[in-house]
Residue, then its C-alpha position, 0 to 999 in steps of 0.5 A: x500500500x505504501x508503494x502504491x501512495x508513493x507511485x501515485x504522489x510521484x505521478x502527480x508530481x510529475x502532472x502537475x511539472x508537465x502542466x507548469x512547465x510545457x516546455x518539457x514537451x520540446x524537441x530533444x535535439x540530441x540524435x541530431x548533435x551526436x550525427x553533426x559531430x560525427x560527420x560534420x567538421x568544425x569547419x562545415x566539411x559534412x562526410x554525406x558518404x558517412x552519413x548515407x551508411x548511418x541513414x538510420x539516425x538521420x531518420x531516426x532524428x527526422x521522425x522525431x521531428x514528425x511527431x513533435x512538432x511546435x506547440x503555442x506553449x514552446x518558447x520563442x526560441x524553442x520554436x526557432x530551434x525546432x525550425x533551424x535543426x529541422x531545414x538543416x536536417x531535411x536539407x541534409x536528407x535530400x543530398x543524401x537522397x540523392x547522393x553521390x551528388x556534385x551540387x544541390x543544383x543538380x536536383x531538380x527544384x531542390x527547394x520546391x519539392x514537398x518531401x518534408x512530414x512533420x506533423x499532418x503537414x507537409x512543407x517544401x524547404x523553401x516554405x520553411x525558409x519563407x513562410x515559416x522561419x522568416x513570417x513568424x521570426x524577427x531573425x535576420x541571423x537565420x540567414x547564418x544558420x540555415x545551410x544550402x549544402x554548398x561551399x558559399x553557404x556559412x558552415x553548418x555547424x556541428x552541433x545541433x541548435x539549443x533554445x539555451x544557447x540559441x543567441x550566442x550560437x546565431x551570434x557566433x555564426x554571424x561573425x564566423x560567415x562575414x569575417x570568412x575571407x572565402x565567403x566575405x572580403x571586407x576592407x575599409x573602403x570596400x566589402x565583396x560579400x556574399x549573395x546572401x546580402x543582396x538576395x535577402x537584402x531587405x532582412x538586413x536593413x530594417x534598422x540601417x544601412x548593409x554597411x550598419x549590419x555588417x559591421x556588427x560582426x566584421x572584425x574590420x569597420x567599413x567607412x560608411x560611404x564604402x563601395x559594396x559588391x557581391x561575389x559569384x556563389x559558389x554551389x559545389x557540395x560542401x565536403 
């Protein structure tokens, strides 16, 4: 009897911690960290060939993410998280898909295919970027965080992204792409930077001017009457 009234307090504790605090239901993202530090390189080097013969904990992560999808109690950052490490991993899943591949170009309308199930909703990658991540999240940084799989895109990082670290992690991925001499080139009188800012120019400027944005992150300053142009992107996988 005295183990039975122990089990039913503790249940209840446990209902009532689940009810105060929802956020117990997020995604946990660790069979994505394990994968990404298992075959992807601190530089953003990702071994597809590696991942392709470990397919199941790729699928494992995604079918995760189909069943628990964003809920109204999730945090902010929760959500963000959830969006950032799903388009990554999707993305991932579709070169591996079709891999050995040089270039995600070589995939007909890469972005456009409706493969993505979370939920009881299927999404193309580029309704995630577009519909989802960039309508519902005031983040220009995202631009830093989602991966094209292509040697122009900033590094994939090679950890999963964490509601808690989430800032410092969107932080450090901006400074590491703008000051990337292979990605960006900037001088005081000049800047060659990425398509990314020409393309998604508008999520830049909200609160300034490119050279404001840039020099958030740009270990060097531009002048404010520095001459901006925007580099050939380069589409090769990035392995």
């Amino acid at each position: 009897m005295k183990k039975v009234l122990i089990f039913i307090i503790s249940f209840w504790l446990y209902s009532n911690l689940l009810f105060a605090n929802p956020s117990i239901n997020s995604v946990d993202h660790g069979i994505w960290d394990e994968l990404l530090k298992t075959y992807v390189s601190t530089d953003g080097k990702v071994d597809y060939k590696g991942i392709k013969k470990d397919k199941s904990q790729l699928d494992a992560y995604i079918q995760l993410l189909s069943e628990q999808v964003p809920q109204d109690s999730w945090s902010g950052n929760e959500k963000l998280t959830y969006w950032i490490n799903a388009y990554n991993a999707f993305t991932i899943a579709l070169i591996v898909e079709h891999y050995p591949v040089k270039s995600i170009m070589d995939i007909k309308k890469a972005w456009d295919i409706k493969f993505i199930e979370l939920g009881d909703q299927t999404y193309t990658l580029n309704e995630i970027e577009h519909e989802i991540i960039r309508k519902e999240f005031n983040e220009s940084r995202i631009h830093f965080a989602l991966v094209c799989a292509a040697v122009s895109c900033p590094i994939l990082l090679n950890k999963a992204y964490d509601a808690d670290d989430l800032e410092q992690q969107l932080q450090q991925q901006g400074e590491q792409f703008i000051n990337d001499l292979s990605k960006n080139s900037i001088k005081k009188s000049k800047a060659n930077v990425s398509q990314i800012f020409n393309w998604f120019g508008d999520d830049f400027t909200k609160q300034g001017s490119l050279i404001d944005y840039l020099n958030q992150f740009s270990k060097i300053k531009l002048d404010p009457k520095a001459t901006i142009e925007f580099m050939e992107y380069n589409w090769d996988l990035n392995e």
